[in-house]
KOLRO-811775 format. One record per residue (C-alpha): residue in three letters; y, z, x; residue number from 1. Coordinates in steps of 0.25 Angstrom, whole numbers, plus 5000, padded with zeros to 4 digits. Example, Ala and Ser with C-alpha at 12.3 -4.5 7.8 and 13.67 -1.06 7.14 Angstrom:
2
PT lummi    y    z    x palum
PT   ala 4982 5031 5049     1
PT   ser 4996 5029 5055     2
***
This chain:
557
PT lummi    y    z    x palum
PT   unk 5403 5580 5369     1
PT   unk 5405 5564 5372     2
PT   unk 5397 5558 5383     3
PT   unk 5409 5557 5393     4
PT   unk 5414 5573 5392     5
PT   unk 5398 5579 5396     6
PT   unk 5397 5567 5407     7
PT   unk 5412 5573 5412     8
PT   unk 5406 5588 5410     9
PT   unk 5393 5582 5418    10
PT   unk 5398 5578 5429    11
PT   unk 5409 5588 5430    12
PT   unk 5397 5601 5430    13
PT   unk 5390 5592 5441    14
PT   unk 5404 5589 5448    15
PT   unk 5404 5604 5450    16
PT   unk 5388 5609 5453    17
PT   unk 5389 5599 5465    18
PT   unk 5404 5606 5469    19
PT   unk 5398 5617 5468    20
PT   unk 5388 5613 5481    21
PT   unk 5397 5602 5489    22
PT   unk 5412 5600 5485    23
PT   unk 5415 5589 5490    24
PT   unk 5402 5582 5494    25
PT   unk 5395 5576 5481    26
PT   unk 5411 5576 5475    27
PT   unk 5411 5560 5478    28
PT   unk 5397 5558 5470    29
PT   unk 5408 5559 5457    30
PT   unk 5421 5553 5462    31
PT   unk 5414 5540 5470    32
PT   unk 5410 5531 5462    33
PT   unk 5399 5520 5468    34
PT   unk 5407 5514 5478    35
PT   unk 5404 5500 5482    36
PT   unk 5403 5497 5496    37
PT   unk 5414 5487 5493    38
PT   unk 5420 5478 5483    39
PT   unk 5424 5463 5481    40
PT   unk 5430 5465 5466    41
PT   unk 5442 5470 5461    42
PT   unk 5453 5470 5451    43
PT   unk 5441 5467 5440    44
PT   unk 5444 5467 5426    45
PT   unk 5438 5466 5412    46
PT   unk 5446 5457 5403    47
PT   unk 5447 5451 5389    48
PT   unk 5442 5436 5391    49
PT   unk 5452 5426 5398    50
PT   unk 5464 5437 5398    51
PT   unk 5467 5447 5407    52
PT   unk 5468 5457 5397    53
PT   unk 5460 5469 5403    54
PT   unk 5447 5476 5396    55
PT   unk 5447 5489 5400    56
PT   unk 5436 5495 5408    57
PT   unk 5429 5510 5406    58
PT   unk 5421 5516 5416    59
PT   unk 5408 5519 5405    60
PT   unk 5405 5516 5391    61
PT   unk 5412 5524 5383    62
PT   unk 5424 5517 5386    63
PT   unk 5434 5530 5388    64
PT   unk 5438 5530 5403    65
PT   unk 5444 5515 5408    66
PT   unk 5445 5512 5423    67
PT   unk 5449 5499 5432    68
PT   unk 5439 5493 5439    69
PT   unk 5436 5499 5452    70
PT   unk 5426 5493 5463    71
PT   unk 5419 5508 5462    72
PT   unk 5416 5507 5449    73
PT   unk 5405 5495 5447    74
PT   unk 5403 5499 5430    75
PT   unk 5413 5496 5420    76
PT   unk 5413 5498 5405    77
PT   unk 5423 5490 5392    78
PT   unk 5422 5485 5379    79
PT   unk 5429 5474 5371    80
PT   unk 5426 5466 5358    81
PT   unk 5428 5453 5366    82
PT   unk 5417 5443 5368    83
PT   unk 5421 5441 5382    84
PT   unk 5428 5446 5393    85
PT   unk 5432 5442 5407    86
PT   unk 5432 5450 5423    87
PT   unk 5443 5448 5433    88
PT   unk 5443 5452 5446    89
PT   unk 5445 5450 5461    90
PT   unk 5436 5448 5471    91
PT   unk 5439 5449 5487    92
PT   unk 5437 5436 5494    93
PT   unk 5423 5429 5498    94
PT   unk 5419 5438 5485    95
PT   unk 5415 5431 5472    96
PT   unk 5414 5440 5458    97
PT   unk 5406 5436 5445    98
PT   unk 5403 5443 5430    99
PT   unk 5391 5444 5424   100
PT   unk 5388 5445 5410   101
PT   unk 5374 5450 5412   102
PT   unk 5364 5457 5424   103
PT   unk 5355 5443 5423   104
PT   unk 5352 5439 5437   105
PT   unk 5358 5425 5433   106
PT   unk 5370 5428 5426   107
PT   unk 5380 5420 5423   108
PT   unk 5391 5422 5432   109
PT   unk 5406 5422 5427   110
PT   unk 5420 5421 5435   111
PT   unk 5429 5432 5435   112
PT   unk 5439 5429 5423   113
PT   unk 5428 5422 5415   114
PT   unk 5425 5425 5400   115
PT   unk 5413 5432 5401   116
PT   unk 5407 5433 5386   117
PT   unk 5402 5448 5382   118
PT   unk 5391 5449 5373   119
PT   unk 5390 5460 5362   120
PT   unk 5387 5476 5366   121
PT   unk 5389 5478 5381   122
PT   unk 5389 5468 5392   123
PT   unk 5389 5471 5406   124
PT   unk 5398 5460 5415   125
PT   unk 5395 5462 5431   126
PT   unk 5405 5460 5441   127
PT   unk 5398 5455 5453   128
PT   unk 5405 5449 5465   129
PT   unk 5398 5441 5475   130
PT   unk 5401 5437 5491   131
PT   unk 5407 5422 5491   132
PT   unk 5395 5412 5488   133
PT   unk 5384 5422 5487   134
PT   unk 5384 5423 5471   135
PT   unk 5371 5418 5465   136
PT   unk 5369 5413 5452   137
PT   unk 5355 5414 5451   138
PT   unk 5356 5428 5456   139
PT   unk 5369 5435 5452   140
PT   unk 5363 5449 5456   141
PT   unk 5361 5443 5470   142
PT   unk 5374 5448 5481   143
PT   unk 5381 5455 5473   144
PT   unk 5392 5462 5481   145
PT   unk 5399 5470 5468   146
PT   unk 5395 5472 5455   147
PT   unk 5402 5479 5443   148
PT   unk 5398 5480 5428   149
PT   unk 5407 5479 5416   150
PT   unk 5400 5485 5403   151
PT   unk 5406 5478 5390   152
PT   unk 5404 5483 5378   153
PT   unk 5409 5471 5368   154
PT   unk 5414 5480 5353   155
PT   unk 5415 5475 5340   156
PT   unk 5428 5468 5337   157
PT   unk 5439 5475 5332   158
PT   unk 5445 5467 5322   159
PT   unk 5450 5477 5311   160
PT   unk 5460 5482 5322   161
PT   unk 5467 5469 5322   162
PT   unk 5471 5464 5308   163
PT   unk 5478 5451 5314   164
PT   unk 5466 5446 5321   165
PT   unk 5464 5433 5315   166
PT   unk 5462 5418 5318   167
PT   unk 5474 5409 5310   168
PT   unk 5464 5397 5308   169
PT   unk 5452 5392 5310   170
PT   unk 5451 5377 5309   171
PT   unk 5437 5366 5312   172
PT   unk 5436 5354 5313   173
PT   unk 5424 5353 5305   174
PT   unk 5423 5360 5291   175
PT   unk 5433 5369 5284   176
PT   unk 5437 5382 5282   177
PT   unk 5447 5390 5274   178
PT   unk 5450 5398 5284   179
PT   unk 5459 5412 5284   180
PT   unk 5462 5422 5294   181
PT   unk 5454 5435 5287   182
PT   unk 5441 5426 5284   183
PT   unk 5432 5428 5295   184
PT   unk 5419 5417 5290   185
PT   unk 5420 5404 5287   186
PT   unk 5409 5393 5281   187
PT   unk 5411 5380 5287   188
PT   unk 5403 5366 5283   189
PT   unk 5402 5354 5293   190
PT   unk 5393 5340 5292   191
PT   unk 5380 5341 5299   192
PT   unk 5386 5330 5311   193
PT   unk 5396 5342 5315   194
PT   unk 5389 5347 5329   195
PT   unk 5403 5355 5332   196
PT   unk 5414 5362 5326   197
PT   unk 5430 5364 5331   198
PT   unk 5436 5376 5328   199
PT   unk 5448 5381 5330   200
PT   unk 5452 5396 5328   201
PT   unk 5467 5400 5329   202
PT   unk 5470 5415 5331   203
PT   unk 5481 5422 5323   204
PT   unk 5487 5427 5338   205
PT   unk 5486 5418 5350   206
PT   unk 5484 5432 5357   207
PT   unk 5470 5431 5351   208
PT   unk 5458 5426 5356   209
PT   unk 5449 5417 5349   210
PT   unk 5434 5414 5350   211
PT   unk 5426 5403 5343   212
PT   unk 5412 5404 5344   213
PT   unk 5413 5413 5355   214
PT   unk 5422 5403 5366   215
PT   unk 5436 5408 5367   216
PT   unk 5445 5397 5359   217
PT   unk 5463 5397 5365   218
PT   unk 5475 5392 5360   219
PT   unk 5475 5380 5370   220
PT   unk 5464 5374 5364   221
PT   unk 5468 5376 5349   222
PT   unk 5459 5388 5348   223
PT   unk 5447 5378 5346   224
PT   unk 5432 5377 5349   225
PT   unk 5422 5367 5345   226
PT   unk 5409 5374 5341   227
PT   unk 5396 5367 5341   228
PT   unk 5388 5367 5326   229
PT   unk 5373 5366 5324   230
PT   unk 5367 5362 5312   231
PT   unk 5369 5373 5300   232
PT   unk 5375 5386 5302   233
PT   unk 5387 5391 5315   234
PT   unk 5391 5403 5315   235
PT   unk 5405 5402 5323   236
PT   unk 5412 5414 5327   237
PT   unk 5430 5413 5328   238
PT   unk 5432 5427 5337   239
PT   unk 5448 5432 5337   240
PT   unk 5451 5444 5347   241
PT   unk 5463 5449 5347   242
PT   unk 5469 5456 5361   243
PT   unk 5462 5470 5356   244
PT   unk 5449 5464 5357   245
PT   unk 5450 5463 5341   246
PT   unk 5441 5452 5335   247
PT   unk 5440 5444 5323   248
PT   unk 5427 5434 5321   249
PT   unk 5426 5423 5310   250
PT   unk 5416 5414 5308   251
PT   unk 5412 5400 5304   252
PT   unk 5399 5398 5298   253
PT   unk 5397 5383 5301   254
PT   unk 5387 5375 5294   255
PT   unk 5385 5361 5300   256
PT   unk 5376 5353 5289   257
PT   unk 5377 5362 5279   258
PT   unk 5373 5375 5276   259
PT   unk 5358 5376 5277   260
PT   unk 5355 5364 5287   261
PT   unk 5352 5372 5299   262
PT   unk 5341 5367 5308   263
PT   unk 5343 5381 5317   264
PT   unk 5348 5389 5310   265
PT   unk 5346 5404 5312   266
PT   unk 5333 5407 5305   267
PT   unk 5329 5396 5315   268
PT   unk 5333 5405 5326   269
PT   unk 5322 5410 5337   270
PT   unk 5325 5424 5341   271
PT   unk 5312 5428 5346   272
PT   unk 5314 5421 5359   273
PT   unk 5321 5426 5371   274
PT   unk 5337 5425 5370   275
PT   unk 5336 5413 5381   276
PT   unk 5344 5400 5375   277
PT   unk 5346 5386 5376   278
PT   unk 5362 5384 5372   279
PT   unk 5357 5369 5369   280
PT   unk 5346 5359 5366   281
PT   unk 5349 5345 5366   282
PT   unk 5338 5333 5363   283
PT   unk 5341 5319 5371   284
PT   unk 5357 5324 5373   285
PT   unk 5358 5328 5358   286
PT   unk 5353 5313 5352   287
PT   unk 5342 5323 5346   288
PT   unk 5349 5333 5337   289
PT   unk 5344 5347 5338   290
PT   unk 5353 5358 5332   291
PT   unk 5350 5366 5342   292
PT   unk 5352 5381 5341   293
PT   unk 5348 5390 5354   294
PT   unk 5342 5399 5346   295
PT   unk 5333 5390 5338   296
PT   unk 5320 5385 5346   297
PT   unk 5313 5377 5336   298
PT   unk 5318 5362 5334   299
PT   unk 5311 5351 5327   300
PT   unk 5317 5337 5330   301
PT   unk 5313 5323 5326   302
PT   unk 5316 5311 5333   303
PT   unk 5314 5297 5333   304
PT   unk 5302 5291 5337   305
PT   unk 5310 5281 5348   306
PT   unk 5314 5293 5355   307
PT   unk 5304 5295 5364   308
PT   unk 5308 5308 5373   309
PT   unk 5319 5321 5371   310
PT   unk 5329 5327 5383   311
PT   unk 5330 5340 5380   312
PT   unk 5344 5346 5385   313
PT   unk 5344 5361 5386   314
PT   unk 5356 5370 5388   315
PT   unk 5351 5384 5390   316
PT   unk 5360 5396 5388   317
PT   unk 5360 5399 5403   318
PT   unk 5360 5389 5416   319
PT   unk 5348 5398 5420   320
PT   unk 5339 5397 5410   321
PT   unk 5326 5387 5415   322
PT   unk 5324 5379 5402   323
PT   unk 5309 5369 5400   324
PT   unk 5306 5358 5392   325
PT   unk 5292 5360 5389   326
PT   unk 5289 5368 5401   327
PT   unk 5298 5357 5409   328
PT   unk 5310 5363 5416   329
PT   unk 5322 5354 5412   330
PT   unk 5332 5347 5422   331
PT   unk 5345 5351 5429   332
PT   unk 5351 5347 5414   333
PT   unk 5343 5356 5407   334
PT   unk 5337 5343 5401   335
PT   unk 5320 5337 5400   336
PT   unk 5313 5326 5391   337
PT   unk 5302 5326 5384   338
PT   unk 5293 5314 5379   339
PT   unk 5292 5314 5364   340
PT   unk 5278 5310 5357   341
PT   unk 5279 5300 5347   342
PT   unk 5277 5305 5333   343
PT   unk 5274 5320 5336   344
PT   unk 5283 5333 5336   345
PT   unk 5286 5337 5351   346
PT   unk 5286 5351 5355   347
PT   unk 5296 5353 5366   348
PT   unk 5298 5368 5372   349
PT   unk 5312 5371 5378   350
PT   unk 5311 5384 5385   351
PT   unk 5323 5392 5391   352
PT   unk 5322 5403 5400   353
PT   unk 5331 5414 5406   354
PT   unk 5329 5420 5421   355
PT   unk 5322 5433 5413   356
PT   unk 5311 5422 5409   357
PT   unk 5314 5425 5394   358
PT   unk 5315 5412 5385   359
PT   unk 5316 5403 5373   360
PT   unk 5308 5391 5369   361
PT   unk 5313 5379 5361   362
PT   unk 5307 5370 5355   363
PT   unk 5308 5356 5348   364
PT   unk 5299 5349 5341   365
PT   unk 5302 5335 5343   366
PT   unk 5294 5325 5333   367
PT   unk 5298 5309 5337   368
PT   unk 5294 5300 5326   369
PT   unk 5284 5306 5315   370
PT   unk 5274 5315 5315   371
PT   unk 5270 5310 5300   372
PT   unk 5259 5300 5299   373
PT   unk 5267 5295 5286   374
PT   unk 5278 5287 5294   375
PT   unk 5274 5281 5308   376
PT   unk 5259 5283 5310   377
PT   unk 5259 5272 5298   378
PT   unk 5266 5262 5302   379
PT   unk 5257 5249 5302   380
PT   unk 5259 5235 5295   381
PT   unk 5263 5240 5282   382
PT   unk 5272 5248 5288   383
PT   unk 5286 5244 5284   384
PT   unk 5296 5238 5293   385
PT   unk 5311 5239 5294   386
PT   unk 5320 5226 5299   387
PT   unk 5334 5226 5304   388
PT   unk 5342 5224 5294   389
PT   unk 5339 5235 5285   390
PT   unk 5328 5227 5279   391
PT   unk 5316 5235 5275   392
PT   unk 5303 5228 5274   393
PT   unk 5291 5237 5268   394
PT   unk 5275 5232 5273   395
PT   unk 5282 5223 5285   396
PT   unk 5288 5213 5277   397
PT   unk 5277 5213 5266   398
PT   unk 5282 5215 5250   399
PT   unk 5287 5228 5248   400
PT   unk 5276 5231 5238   401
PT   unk 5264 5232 5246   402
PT   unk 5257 5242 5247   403
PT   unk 5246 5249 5255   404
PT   unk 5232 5248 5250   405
PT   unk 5229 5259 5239   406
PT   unk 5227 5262 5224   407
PT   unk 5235 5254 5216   408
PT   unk 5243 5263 5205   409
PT   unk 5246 5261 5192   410
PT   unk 5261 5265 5196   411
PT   unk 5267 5249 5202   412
PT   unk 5281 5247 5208   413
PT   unk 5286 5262 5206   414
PT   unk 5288 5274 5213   415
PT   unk 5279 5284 5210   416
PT   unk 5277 5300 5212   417
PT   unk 5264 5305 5218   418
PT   unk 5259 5319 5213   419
PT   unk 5263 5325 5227   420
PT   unk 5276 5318 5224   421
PT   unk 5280 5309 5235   422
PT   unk 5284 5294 5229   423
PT   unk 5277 5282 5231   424
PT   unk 5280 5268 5227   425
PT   unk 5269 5261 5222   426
PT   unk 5269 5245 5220   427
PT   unk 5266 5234 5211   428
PT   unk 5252 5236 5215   429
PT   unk 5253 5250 5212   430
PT   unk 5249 5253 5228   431
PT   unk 5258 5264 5234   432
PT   unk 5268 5258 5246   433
PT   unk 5264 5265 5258   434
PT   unk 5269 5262 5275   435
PT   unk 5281 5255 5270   436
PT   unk 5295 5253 5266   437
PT   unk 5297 5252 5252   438
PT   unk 5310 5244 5246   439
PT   unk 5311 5249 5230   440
PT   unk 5320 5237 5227   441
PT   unk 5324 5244 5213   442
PT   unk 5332 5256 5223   443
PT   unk 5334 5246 5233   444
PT   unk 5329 5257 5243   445
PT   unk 5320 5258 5254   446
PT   unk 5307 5268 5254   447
PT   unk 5295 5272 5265   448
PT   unk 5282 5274 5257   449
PT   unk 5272 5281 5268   450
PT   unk 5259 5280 5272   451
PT   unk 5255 5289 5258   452
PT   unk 5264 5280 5249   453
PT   unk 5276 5290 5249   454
PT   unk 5289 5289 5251   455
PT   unk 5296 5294 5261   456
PT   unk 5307 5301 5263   457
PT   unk 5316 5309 5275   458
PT   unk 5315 5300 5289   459
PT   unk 5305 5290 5291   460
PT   unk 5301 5284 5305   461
PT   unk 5296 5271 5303   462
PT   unk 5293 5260 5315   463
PT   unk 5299 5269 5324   464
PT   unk 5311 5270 5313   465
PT   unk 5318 5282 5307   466
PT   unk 5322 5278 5293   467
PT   unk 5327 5290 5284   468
PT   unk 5323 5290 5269   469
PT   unk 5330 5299 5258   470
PT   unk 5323 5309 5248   471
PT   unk 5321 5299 5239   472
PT   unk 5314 5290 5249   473
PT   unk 5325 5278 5250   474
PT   unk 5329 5275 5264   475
PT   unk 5342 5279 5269   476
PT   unk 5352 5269 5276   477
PT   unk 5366 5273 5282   478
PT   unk 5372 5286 5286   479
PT   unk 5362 5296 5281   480
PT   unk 5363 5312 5283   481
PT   unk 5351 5318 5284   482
PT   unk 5349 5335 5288   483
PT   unk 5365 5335 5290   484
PT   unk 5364 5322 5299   485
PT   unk 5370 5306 5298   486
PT   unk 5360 5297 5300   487
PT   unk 5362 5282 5299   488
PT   unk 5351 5275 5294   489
PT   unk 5351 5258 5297   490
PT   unk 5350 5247 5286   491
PT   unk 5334 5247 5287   492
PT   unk 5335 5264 5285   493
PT   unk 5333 5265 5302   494
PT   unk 5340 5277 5307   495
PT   unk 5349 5273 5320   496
PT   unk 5350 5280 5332   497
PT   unk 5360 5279 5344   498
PT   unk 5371 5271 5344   499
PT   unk 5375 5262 5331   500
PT   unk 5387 5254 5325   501
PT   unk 5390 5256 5310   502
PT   unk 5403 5248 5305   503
PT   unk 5413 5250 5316   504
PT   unk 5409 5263 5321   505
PT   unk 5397 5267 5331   506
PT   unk 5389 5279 5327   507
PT   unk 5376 5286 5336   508
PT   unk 5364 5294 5331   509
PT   unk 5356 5303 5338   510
PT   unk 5341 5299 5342   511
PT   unk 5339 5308 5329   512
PT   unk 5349 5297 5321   513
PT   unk 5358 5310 5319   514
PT   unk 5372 5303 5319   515
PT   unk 5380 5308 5332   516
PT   unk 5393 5315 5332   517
PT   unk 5402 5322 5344   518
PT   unk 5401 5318 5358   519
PT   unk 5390 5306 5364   520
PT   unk 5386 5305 5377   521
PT   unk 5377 5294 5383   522
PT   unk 5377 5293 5396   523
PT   unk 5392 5294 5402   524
PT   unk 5396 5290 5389   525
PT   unk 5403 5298 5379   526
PT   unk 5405 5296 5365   527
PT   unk 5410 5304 5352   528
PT   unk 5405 5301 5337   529
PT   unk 5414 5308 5326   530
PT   unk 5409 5316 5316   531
PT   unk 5405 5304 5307   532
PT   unk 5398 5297 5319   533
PT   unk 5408 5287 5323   534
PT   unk 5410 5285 5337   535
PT   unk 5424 5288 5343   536
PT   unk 5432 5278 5349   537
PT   unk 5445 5279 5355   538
PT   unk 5453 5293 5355   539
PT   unk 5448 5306 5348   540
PT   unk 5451 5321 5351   541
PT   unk 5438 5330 5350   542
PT   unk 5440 5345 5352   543
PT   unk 5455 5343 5354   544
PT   unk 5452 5334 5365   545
PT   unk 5456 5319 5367   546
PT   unk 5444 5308 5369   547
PT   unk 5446 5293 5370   548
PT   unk 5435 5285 5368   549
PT   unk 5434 5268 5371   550
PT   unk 5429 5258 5360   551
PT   unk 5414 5260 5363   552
PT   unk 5416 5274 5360   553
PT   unk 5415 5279 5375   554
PT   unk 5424 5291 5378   555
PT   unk 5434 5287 5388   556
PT   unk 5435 5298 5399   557
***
């Protein structure tokens, strides 16, 4: 016997015990049904996003008795595949009605009409209405006149029952893909610089809808979105729903600078702290390159030693949350900086946190300059020193082969391999170069022996200087890609920063020397560098949307 038929036999024996006594008197207990005083709503229905396609309602959840929406009736009970779904309704004058998604206290409130996403098992959308101005945002519980509860139970999809759900192409702007309409996963390779991706998903019937990475994409705007990339692996769903509530996913597994460069990746990922987010993290208005992933709380991050202080610039999940900088709260921008120590890692705490006082903790380690003794602590007279020009000049213009005082060897002007197997170049003294630039004139090529004797290799600060020398220890001029990022080291080896003119085309690195691509903004002041770096000048379309920018690279509003 199913639940339904011994709850009908239930009542119907108390039905009849309680005639038995009073007729008519306790009748009503069963046929009234909690009356409101009075009501401000009506008309309300549940639809599928933006249509007026209605979703039916059921009085409980077994889904076997519908009903309309009645003022007596304050719970309701449906179920759909979709992602989202929207209220309309009518409200009597000097009366103002809002959704809920949740029973928080802050909820975020949505308009009648608006897409109100579902997450997955059953959500519970309130319908509450307010008197005109008395809605409180940081209090929606407070004043309520009427409330009424939508249960949503969101099911699998059920693609098998529609054998034409399909997309008709898949195209980027980024990448390629041999796409076809019956293959759902898709591999897609783009350069390191790519920090977003255009994709455009066209469905089989312009009767279905299309999501890309959950925002609903339409036929007035090319069926397009433009998805934002971090470094390594994206996982990008293309969702498309036919009118039956049917749905087909594929997906595009992105890898931005290669397959296993990840910095935050997920084995990276912090899942022992509370579900509280940041949505981003920006360092100095993005000079600083962070691949930021919100559920990643550990960064470590090198900057030069010039730059002296960091604006954090936090965008938490949710306009409440109360987000600190080191036990500092943040500004009305979500922004605060920190003073940076020269030569040391910084330990800076970002810690965000929702009105249930559960939280999560970010943090970045910051090293400016070196933390090794090998490069800067080192610097004296023998120290070599670097001329404009690109001229390199070892021991501060002495003769390229002196040496520090030490032991002479038997090897003399060679390179010669220690037993823990770093190089060393010894001269025609047979002392070991140490604390200075080293010109080996038979590779016409530039080397860094420290204070040890060894050569170095990776990036070097020297006088303040960030030089980048190659595995085999040579310095590196020009465009250099290092870790999946341009670089573009100067005549002497000197890593450029900001703004900087190579041929006829102006380029600008981040405070990192990470070559910068997309959208600039300094001050009032926009700009946009290509993919390769360039600046733009004159008219470009970005996102299918027209720009034109003057001869200085300014875009012209």
């Amino acid at each position: 016997m199913n639940k339904r038929l011994k709850r009908i036999i239930a009542i119907a024996l108390t039905i009849s015990a309680f005639s038995t006594i009073q007729p008519t008197k306790y009748i009503n207990l069963f046929t009234t049904e909690a009356y409101a005083a009075s009501s401000h709503i009506s008309n309300l229905i549940l639809n599928k996003t933006d249509t007026s396609n209605e979703l039916k309602l059921y009085r409980d959840d077994e889904y076997d008795v519908s009903t309309e929406f009645r003022t007596s009736r304050n719970q309701y009970y449906a179920k759909t595949s979709l992602r989202s779904v929207n209220i309309s309704c009518d409200t009597d004058s000097k009366y103002e009605t809002y959704i809920f998604a949740d029973s928080n206290k802050r909820s975020t409130a949505f308009e009648p009409d608006e897409e109100v996403e579902l997450g997955k098992g059953t959500t519970t959308l309130y319908v509450r209405t307010y008197k005109e101005g008395r809605f409180d945002k940081n209090n929606v519980k407070n004043d309520v006149v009427d409330e009424y509860e939508i249960h949503i139970e969101r099911t699998s999809s059920g693609s098998s029952n529609n054998s034409s759900l399909y997309l008709s192409s898949i195209s980027l702007d980024y990448g390629k893909i041999s796409f076809s309409k019956t293959k759902t996963s898709y591999d897609v390779d783009v350069n390191s610089s790519v920090d977003e991706i255009e994709i455009k998903a066209k469905p089989s019937d312009e009767d279905y809808t299309v999501r890309i990475d959950g925002t609903k994409v339409k036929d007035s705007n090319g069926y397009e979105e433009t998805v934002d990339l971090k470094k390594g692996k994206n996982v990008i769903e293309i969702a498309v729903t036919d009118e039956d509530d049917n749905e087909k996913i594929y997906t595009l597994n992105v890898y931005r600078g290669g397959r296993d460069s990840s910095s935050s990746d997920s084995s990276k990922e912090d899942n022992k702290q509370d579900p509280v987010y940041l949505d981003d993290l920006k360092l100095n208005n993005g000079d600083i390159k962070l691949d930021f992933n919100k559920k990643v709380t550990s960064y470590d991050v090198k900057v030069a030693s010039t730059i002296d202080s960091v604006t954090i610039e936090t965008e938490p999940d949710d306009d409440e949350y109360e987000v600190t900088v080191n036990g500092k709260s943040v500004n009305s921008k979500n922004q605060r900086t920190v003073d940076l120590t020269l030569n040391k890692k910084n330990e800076i705490k970002v810690k965000v946190t929702n009105e249930d006082d559960e939280y999560r903790t970010y943090t970045l380690n910051i090293t400016r300059g070196t933390v090794s003794s090998s490069n800067d602590n080192n610097n004296n007279n023998n120290s070599g020193t670097v001329t404009p020009g690109g001229t390199v000049t070892p021991g501060g213009g002495n003769n390229n082969n002196n040496s520090s005082n030490n032991n002479a060897s038997a090897a003399k002007n060679k390179w010669v391999k220690t037993s823990n197997g770093n190089w060393q170049y010894y001269d025609e003294n047979g002392l070991a170069l140490k604390n200075k630039w080293f010109k080996d004139t038979s590779k016409n090529k530039w080397y860094y022996l420290d204070a040890n004797g060894d050569m170095k290799t990776n990036w070097l600060q020297n006088n303040g200087k960030w030089y980048y020398l190659n595995y085999d220890g040579s310095m590196m001029t020009g465009w250099t890609k290092i870790n999946g990022f341009w670089y573009y080291l100067n005549t002497d080896g000197t890593m450029l920063v900001g703004w900087y003119k190579i041929g006829d085309n102006w380029y600008y690195s981040n405070a990192d020397g990470a070559m910068r691509t997309g959208w600039l903004q300094e001050g009032k002041t926009k700009y946009y560098l290509n993919e390769n770096g360039t600046m733009q000048k004159g008219q470009k379309t970005i996102n299918g949307v027209n720009y034109n920018f003057d001869a200085s690279g300014k875009l012209v509003e």
